[in-house]
N, C-alpha and C positions, 0 to 999 in steps of 0.2 A: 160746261166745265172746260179751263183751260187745258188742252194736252203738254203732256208733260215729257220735255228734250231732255236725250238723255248722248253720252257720247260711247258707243261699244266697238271694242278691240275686235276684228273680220279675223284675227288668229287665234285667241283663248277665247274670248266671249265678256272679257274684264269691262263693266260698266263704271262710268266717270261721270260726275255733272258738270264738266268740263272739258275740251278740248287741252289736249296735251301731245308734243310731238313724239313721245316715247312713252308705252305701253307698261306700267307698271307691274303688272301681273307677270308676262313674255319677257317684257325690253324689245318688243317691235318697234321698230319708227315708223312714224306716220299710218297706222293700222288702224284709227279712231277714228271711224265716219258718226257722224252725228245722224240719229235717228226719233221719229215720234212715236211716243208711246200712247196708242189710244187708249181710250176708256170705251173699251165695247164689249159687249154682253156676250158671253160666250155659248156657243149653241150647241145643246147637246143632243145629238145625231142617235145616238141608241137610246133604243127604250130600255124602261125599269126591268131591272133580274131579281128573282129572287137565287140564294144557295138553291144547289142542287149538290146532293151527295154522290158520292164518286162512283157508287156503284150501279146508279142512276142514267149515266152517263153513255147516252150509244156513239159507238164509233162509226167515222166515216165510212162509207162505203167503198168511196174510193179518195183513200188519204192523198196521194201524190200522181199528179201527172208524170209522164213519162216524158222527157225529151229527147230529140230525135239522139244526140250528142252524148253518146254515151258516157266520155271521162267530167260531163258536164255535170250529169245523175250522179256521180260519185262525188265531185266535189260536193251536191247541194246534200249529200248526205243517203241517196237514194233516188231521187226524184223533187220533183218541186211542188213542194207541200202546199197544200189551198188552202186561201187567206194570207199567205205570208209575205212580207216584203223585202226583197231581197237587195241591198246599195253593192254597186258593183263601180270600183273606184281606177284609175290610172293615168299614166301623160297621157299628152293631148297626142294624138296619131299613133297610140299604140295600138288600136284594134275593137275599143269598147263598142262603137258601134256596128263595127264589121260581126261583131260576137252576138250579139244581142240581136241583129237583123236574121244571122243563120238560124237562133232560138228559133226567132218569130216564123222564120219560115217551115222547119221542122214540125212547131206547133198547127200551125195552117192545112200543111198539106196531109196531116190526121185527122183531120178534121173541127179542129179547136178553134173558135176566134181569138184572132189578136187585133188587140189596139195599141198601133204605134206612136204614141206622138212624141215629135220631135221640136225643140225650140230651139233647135242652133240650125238646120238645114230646112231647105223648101221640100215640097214634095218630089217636082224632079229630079234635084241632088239622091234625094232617098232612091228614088228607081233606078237613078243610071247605075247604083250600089248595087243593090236588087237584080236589075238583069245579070251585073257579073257575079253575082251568086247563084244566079239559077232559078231565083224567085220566080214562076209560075201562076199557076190554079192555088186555090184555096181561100180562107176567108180570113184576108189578111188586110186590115184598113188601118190607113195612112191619115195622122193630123199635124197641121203643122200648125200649133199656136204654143203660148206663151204666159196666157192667163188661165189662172188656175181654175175659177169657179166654171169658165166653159167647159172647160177640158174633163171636171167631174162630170157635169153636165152632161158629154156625150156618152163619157161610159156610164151614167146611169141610163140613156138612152139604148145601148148597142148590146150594154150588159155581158161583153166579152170574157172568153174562160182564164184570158192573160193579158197585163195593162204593162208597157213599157215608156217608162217618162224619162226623156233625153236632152236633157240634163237637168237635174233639181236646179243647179243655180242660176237657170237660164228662166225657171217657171216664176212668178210671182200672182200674188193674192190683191184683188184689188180693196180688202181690207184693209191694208196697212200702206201707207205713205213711203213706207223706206224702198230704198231702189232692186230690182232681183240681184239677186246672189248674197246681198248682206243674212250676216248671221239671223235679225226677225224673220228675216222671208223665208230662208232656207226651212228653216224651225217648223213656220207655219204649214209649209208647203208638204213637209214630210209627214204632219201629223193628219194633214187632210187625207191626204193618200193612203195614210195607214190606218185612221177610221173607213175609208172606203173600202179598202180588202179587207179588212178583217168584217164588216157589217156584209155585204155579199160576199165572202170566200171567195177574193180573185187575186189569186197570187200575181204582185207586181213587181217591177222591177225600177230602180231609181239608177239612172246613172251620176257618179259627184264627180269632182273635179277632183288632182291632187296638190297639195301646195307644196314651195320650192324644196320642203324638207322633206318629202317623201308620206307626210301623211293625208286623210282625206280633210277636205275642205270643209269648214263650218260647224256648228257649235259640236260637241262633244255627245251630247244628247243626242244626234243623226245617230251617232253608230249602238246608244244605247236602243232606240226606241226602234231601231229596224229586227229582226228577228236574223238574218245572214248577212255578213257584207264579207264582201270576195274584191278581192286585189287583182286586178290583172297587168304583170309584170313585164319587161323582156329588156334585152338592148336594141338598141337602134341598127346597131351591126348586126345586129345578128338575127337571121329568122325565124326561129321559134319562142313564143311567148308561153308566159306560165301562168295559169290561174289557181290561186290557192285561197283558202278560208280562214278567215282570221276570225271570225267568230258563226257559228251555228248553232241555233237552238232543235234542230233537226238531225243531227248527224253531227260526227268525227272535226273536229277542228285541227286544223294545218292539213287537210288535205289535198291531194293537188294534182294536176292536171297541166299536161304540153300539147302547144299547137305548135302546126308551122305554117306560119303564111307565104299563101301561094298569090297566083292571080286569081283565080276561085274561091279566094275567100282562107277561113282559117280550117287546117284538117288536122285532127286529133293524132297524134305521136304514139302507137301504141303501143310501140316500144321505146321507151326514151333511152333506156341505157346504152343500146346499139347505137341509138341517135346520136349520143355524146362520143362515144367511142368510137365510132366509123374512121377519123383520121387520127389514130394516135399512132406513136411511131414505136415500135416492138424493141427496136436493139439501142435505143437510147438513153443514156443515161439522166437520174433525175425526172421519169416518169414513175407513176405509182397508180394502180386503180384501187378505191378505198369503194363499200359498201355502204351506204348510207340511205337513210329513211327519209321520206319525204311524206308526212301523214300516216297514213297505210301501205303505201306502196316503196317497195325496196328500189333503191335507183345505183348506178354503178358511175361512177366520175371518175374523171382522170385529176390529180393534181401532181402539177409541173414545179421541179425546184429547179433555180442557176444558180448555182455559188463558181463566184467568181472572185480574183485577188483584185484589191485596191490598193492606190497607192497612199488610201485614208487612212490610215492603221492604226491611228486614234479615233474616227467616227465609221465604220463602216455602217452601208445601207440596210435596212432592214425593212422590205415591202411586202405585202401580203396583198394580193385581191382574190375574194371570193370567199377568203379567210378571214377568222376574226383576230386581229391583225398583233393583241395582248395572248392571244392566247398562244397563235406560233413561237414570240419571243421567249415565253416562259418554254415551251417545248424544247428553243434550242437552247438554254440557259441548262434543261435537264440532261440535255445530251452531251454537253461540255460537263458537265459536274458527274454525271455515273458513267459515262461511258470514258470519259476521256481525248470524245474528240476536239479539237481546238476550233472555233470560228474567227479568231483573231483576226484584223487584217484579209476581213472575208465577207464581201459584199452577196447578201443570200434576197434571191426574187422566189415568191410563191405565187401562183397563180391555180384556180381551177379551170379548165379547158370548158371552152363552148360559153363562160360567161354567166354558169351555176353559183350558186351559191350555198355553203355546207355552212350550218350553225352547231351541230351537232359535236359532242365529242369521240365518237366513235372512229372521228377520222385522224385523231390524233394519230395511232400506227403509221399510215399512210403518209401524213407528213412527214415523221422521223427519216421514213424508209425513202420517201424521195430525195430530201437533203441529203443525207450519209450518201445515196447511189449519187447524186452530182459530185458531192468532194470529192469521194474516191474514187469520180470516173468511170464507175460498172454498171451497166444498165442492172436491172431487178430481172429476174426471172419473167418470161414474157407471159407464162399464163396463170402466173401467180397474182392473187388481190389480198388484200389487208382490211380489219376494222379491228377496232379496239379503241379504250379509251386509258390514256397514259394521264399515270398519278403522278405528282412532286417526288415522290419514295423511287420512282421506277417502274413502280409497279405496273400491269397491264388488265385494265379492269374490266369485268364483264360489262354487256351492254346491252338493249332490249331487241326483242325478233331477232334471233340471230338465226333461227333455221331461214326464216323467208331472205335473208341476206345470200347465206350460202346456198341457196335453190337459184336466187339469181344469177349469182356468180358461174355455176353450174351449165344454167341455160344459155350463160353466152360463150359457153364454150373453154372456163378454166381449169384448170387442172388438178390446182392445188390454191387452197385456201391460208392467211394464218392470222388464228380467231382467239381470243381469250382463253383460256386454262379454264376458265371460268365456267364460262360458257361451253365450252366442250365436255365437260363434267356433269352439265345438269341437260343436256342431249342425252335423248337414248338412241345408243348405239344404232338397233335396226331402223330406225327413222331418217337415218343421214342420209342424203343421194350420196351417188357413187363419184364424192369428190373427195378428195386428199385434204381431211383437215387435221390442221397442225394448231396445237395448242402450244400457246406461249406464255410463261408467265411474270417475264420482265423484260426491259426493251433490251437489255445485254443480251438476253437469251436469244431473242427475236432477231437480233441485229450480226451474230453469232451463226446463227441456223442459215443465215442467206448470204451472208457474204463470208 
């Protein structure tokens, strides 16, 4: 039987029976590699089940491994579940390998096997890594190939308790004729792998690539058909990176985790909000620290306003980084309409310090109170912080976990709090630590009470 050409889009997955230089589905240019479509019998790798009833059903004895990394166990939910496979995605030199090497070593020197195989580095690239981590003793083996069916091949050989594949778009199948990394191989590559852990229970790890828009690389079905996939994020400038969950079928989604990379490799942040806050400047104005959640864990940010005059006084600038950049301008649109103050002829910069990122609304307070503190030149109270979320009305709206906000706040040493009305109201009294929370119930008031 003739195989049958087909032409598929490497960004959506949009198939063509034609060559086209622009992607009808996306509107990619040039994103249509021509691929063959076999006719080959599909093999299936587990045996017949029947139903078993629920109540039938014995639990694991031991659900989850432990890894040595502790903010690593939280992000995966607890631990890392057997059988699961986990795609762990980011730029090229942010750290995925240097992260995934310390797992493997963690796992090793408890005595776990790992299988590392890698298809972008040799083996001595891998070691010279390895010594400056500290890799040692244990049972830690090293493969460097590229083709899939061996690569199963040795882990049904070695039968290790953890399988790490670096990078899916670099593995391909010698099933299929199209070249590695295309959307069939990626596909196939993922699905081999993930009959493989789940038929022995060996929780594995996929490394993807990301593409230039910030998402993971390859058909859309990778991130259905894996059970976690984890982001690992940071800037360039900057030395601490973040790992957070964008999907878990184990645990808590959006949770998240900071490194700082050293020459030792990456070391877990255990305090981040100290981390962010260690250079901020006390008696300056247009500083503000807002409370904000990151999964489960309460985080403390600093964000920075300039309002400055322009001699624009028909278009002045309006920049936000770290913020979401619709949602400031409605903020100061609310601050000019209730409060009264003017931003005319007034060029306003937002920024979050350290190169975090808040999605949240909780940080609205916090923005208001930095803008207002730059126009009017008054620094904020130095050991005073903010969270709230600001309505179109004024209003200042409750928000979720506010005791773990103010416990943080607390531990780093502030004085005085100012939280929702809201959320102070449905606090019990004797549960509050011993900080000065001030309820606020519109930003006049808020804005009133501190300057």
């Amino acid at each position: 039987m003739k195989d049958k050409t087909v032409f598929i889009c490497q960004n959506c997955g949009f198939r063509s029976p034609k060559w086209m230089g622009r992607c009808h589905s996306c509107g990619e240019w040039n994103s249509l590699i021509e691929e063959v479509e076999e006719e080959t019998p599909v093999e299936i790798s587990f045996p017949p089940s029947d139903p078993v009833l629920y109540k039938d059903i014995k639990e694991l004895a031991k659900p989850r491994m432990q890894i040595e990394i502790e903010d690593f166990n939280k992000v995966l939910g607890g631990g890392l579940v057997l059988g699961s496979v986990v795609l762990i995605g980011g730029e090229p030199g942010i750290g995925k390998s240097t992260l995934l090497l310390q797992v493997s070593k963690g796992l090793a020197q408890v005595g776990e096997s790992v299988l590392y195989v890698s298809g972008e580095e040799s083996l001595e690239q891998i070691k010279l890594r390895g010594d400056r981590l500290g890799v040692r003793d244990g049972s830690l083996y090293l493969l460097s190939e590229t083709n899939l069916e061996r690569i199963v091949s040795q882990a049904e050989r070695l039968r290790p308790k953890a399988l790490v594949v670096d990078s899916v778009q670099t593995i391909f199948s010698s099933k299929m004729t199209s070249s590695p990394g295309t959307i069939s191989q990626v596909r196939e590559v993922a699905n081999q792998i993930f009959r493989f852990a789940k038929k022995n229970q060996i929780p594995s790890f996929l490394v993807g690539h990301i593409t230039k828009e910030g998402s993971l690389a390859g058909p859309k079905s990778l991130e259905h058909m894996v059970d976690v996939v984890l982001l690992f994020e940071g800037e360039r400038d900057h030395s601490y990176r973040v790992l957070r969950a964008l999907k878990n079928r184990f645990g808590p989604v959006s949770e998240l985790a900071v490194f700082e990379m050293t020459a030792a490799g990456l070391q877990a942040i255990l305090n981040p909000s100290a981390f962010f806050l260690r250079e901020r400047p006390r008696e300056e104005a247009g500083s503000a620290v807002v409370c904000t959640i990151k999964g489960t864990r309460p985080f403390l940010a600093e964000i920075q306003a300039l309002v400055s005059s322009t001699l624009f006084t028909g278009n002045p600038r309006r920049m936000s980084i770290g913020l979401d950049h619709y949602r400031t301008s409605m903020l100061l649109a609310l601050v000019e309409k209730k409060v009264g103050y003017s931003f005319a002829g007034e060029d306003i910069y937002l920024n979050v310090a350290g190169g975090m990122t808040i999605d949240e609304p909780a940080a609205d307070l916090g923005v208001v109170m930095a803008v207002v503190s730059s126009l009017k030149n008054m620094p904020l109270p130095k050991d005073m912080t903010f969270f709230g979320e600001v309505g179109l009305s004024g209003e200042i709206r409750s928000v979720s976990q506010p005791l773990a906000r103010i416990k943080e706040a607390q531990t780093l040493g502030f004085g005085s709090i100012l939280v929702p009305a809201g959320n102070l109201d449905a606090l019990d009294k004797a549960d509050l630590p011993a900080i000065q929370c001030l309820g606020v119930k519109t930003v006049k008031q808020a804005l009133q009470y501190v300057f």
